[in-house]
Backbone as ProteinMPNN parsed JSONL, in Angstrom:
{"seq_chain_A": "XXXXXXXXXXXXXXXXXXXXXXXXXXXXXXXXXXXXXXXXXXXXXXXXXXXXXXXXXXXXXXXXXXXXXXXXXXXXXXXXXXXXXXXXXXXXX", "coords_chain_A": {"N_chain_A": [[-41.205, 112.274, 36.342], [-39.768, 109.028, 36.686], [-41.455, 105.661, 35.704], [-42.274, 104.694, 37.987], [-43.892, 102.978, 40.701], [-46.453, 104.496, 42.856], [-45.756, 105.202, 45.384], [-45.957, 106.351, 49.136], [-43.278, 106.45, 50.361], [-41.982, 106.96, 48.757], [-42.441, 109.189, 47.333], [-42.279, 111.244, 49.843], [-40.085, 110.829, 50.057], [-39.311, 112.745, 47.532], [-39.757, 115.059, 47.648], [-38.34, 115.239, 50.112], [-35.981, 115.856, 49.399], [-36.043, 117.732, 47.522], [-37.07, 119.94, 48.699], [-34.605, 119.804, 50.766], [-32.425, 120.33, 48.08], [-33.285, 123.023, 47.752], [-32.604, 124.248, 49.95], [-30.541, 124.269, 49.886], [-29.614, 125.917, 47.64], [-30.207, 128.33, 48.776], [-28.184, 128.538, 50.319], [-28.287, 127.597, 53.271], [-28.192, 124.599, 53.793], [-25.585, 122.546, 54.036], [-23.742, 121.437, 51.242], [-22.738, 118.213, 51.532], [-24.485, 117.403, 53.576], [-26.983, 117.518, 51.29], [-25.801, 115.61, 49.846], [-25.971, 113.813, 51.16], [-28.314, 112.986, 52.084], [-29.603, 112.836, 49.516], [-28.094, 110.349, 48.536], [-29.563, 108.401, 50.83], [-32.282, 108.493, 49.834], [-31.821, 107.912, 47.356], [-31.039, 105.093, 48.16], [-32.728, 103.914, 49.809], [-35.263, 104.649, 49.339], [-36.508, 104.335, 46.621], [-35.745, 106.695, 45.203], [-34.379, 107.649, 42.196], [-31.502, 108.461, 40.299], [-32.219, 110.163, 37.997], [-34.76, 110.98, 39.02], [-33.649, 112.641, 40.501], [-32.07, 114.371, 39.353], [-34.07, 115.381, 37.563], [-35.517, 116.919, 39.842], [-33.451, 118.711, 40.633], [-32.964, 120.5, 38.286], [-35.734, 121.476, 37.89], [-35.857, 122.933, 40.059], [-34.311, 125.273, 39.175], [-35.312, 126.175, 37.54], [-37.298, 127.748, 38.657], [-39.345, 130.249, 38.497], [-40.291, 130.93, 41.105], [-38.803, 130.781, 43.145], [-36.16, 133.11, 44.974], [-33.768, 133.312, 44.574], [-30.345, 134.557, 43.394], [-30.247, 134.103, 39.385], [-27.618, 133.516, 38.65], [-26.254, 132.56, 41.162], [-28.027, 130.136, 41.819], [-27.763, 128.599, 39.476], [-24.801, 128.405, 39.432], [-24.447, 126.343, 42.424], [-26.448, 124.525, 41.089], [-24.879, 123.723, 39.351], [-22.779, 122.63, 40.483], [-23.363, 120.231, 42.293], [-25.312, 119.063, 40.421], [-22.884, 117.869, 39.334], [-21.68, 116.807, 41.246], [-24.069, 114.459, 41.833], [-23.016, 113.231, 39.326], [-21.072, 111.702, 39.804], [-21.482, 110.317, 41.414], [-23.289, 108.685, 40.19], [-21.765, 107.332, 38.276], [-20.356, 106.18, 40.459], [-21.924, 104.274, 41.047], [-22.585, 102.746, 38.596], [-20.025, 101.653, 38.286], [-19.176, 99.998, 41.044]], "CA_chain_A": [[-40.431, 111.335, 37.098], [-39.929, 107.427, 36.288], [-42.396, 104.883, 35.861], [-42.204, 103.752, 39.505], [-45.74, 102.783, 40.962], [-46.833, 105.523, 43.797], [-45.594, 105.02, 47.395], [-46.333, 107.585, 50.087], [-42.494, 106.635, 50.943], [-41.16, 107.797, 47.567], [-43.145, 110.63, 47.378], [-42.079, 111.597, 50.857], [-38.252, 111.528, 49.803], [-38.714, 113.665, 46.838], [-40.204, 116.122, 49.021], [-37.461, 115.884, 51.515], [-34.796, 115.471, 48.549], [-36.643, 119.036, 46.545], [-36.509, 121.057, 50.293], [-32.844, 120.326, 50.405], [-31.85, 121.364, 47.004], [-33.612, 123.924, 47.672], [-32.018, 124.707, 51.143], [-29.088, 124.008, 49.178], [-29.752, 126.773, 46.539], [-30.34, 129.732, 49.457], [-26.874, 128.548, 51.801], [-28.663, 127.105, 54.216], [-27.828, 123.472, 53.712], [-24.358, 121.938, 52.79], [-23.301, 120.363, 49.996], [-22.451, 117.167, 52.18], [-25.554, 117.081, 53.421], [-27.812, 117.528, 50.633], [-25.843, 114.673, 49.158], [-26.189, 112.394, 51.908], [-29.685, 112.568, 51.83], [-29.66, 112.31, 47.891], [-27.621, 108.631, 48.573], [-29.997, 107.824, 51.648], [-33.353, 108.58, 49.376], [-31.441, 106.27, 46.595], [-30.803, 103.499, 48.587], [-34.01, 103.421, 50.571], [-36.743, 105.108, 48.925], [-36.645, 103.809, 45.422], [-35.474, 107.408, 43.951], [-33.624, 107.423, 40.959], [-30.981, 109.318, 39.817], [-32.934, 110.947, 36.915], [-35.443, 111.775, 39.832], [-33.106, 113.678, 41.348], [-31.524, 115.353, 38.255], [-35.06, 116.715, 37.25], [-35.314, 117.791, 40.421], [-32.222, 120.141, 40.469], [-33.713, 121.258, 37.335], [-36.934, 121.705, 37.857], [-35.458, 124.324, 40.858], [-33.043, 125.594, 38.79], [-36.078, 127.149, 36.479], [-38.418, 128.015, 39.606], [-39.463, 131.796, 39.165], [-40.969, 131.67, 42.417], [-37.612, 130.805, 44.349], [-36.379, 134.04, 44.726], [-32.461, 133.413, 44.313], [-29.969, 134.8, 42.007], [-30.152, 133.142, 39.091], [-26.06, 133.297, 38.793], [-26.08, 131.579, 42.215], [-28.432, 129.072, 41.287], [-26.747, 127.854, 38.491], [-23.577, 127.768, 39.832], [-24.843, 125.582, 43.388], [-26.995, 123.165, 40.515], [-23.214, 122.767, 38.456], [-21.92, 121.565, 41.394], [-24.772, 119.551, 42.602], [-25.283, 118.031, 39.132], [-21.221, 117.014, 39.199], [-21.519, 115.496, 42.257], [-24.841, 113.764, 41.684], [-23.04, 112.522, 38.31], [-20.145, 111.26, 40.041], [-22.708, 108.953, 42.347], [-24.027, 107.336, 39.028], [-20.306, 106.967, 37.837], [-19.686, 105.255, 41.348], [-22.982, 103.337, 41.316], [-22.145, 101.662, 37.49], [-18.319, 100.615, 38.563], [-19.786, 99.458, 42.393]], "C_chain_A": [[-40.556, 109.954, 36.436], [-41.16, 106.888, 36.49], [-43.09, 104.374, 37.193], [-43.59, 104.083, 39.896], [-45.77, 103.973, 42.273], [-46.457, 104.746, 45.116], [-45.35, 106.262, 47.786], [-44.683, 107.794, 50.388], [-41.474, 107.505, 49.838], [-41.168, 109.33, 47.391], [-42.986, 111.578, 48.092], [-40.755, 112.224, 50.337], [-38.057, 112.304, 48.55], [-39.189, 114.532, 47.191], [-38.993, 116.813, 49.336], [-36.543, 116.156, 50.675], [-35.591, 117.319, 47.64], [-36.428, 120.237, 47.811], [-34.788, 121.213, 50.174], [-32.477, 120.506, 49.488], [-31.955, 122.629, 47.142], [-32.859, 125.106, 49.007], [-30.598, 125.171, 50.856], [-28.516, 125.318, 48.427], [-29.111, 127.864, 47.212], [-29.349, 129.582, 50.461], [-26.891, 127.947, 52.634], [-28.377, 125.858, 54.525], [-26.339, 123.247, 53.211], [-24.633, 120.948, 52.07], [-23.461, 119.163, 50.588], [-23.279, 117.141, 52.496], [-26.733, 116.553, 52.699], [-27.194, 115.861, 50.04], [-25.718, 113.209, 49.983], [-27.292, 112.035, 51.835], [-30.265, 112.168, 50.364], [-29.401, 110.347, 48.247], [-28.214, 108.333, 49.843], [-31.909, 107.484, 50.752], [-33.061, 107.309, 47.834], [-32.016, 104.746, 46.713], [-31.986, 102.891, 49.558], [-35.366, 104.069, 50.264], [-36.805, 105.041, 47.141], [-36.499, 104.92, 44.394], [-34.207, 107.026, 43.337], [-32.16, 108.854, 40.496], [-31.527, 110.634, 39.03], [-33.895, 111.504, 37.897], [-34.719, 113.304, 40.356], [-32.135, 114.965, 40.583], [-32.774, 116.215, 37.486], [-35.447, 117.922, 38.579], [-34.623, 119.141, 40.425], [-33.022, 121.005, 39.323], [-34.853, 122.017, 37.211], [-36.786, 123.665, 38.943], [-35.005, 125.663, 40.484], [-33.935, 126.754, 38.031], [-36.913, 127.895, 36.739], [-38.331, 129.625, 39.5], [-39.564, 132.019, 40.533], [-39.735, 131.757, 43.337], [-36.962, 132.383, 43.883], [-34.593, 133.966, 45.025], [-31.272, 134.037, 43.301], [-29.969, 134.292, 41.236], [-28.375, 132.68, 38.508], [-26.284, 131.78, 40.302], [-26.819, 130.151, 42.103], [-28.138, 127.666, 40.51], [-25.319, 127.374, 38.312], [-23.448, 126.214, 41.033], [-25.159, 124.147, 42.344], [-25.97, 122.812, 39.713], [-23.085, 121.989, 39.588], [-22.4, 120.707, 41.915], [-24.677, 118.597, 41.728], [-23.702, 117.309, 39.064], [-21.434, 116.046, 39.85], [-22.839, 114.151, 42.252], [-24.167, 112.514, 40.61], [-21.868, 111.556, 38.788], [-20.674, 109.952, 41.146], [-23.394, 108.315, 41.537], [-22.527, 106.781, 38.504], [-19.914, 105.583, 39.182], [-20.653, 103.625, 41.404], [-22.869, 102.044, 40.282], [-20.997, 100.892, 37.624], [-18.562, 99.655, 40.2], [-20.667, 98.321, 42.529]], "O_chain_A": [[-41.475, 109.786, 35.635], [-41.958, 107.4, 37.275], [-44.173, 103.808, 37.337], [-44.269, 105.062, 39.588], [-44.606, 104.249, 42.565], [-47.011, 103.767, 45.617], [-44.75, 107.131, 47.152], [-44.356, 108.95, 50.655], [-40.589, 108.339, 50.025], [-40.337, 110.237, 47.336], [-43.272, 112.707, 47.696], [-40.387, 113.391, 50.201], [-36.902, 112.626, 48.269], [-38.5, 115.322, 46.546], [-38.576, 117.958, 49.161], [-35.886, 117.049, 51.21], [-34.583, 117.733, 47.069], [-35.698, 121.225, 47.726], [-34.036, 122.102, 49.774], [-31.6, 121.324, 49.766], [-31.067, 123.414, 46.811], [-32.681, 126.323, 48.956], [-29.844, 126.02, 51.332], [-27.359, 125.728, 48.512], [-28.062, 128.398, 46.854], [-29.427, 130.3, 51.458], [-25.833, 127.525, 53.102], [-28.233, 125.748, 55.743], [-25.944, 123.699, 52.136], [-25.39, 119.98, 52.131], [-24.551, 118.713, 50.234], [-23.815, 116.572, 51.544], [-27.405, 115.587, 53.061], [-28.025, 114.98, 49.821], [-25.485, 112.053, 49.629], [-27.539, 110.863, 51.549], [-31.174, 111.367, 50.145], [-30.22, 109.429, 48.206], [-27.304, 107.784, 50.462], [-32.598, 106.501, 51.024], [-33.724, 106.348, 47.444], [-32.701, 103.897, 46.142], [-32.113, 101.727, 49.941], [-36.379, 103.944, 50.951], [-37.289, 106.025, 46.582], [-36.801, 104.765, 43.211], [-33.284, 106.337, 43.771], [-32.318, 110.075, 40.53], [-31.329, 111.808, 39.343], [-33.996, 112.719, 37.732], [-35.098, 114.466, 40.504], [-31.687, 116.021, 41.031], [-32.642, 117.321, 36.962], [-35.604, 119.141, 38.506], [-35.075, 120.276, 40.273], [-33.605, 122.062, 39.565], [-34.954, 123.044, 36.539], [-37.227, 124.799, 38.755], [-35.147, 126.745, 41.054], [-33.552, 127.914, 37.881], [-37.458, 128.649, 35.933], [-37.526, 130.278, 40.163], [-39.101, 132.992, 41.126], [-39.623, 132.651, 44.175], [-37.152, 132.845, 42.758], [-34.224, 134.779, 45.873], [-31.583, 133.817, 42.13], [-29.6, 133.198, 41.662], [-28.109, 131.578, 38.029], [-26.399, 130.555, 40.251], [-26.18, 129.117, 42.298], [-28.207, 126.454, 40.717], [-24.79, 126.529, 37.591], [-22.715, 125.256, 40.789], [-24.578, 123.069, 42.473], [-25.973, 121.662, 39.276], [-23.279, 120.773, 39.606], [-21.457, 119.967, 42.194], [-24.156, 117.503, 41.943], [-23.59, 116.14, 38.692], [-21.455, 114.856, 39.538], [-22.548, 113.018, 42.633], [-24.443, 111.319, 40.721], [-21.719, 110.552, 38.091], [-20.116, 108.896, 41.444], [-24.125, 107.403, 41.923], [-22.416, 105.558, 38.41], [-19.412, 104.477, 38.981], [-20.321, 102.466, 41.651], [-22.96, 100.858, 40.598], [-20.878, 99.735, 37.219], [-17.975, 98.577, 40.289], [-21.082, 97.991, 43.639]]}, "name": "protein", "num_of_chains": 1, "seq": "XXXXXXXXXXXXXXXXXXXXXXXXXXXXXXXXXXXXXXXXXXXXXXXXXXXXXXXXXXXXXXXXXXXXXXXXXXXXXXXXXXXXXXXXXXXXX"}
């Protein structure tokens, strides 16, 4: 993850921000969701984009999750789009 100094609150939201991908992965969560909480962990808990793009990744490679890895990889395309399209909005904004 980034340089950023340790807060319990950061730490918290990549937690809550790694659950929902992950909720994300197995159906359980929508899309719209997951990415509200992505742009609420942004804008108030000092994650980063790149936080949240290793995230996806990091899921994406998880033996232990026990998903297809077709499905996986399709959920983290679309995921990663829309994440990239919230740094696209964030540089012109």
């Amino acid at each position: 993850m980034s340089a950023t100094p340790y807060s319990f609150e950061r730490e918290w939201a990549l937690k809550w921000l790694k659950g929902s991908v992950e909720s994300y992965f197995r159906g359980k969560t929508s899309l719209q969701i997951v990415v509200g909480r992505i742009r609420r962990a942004l804008k108030s808990y000092s994650v980063s984009l790149d936080d949240v793009k290793q995230i996806v990744n990091s899921l994406l490679l998880d033996p232990l999750i026990n998903i297809p890895k077709q499905v996986r990889e399709e959920r983290a395309k679309e995921l990663l789009k829309t994440v990239e399209d919230l740094e696209k909005g964030e540089r012109s904004g």
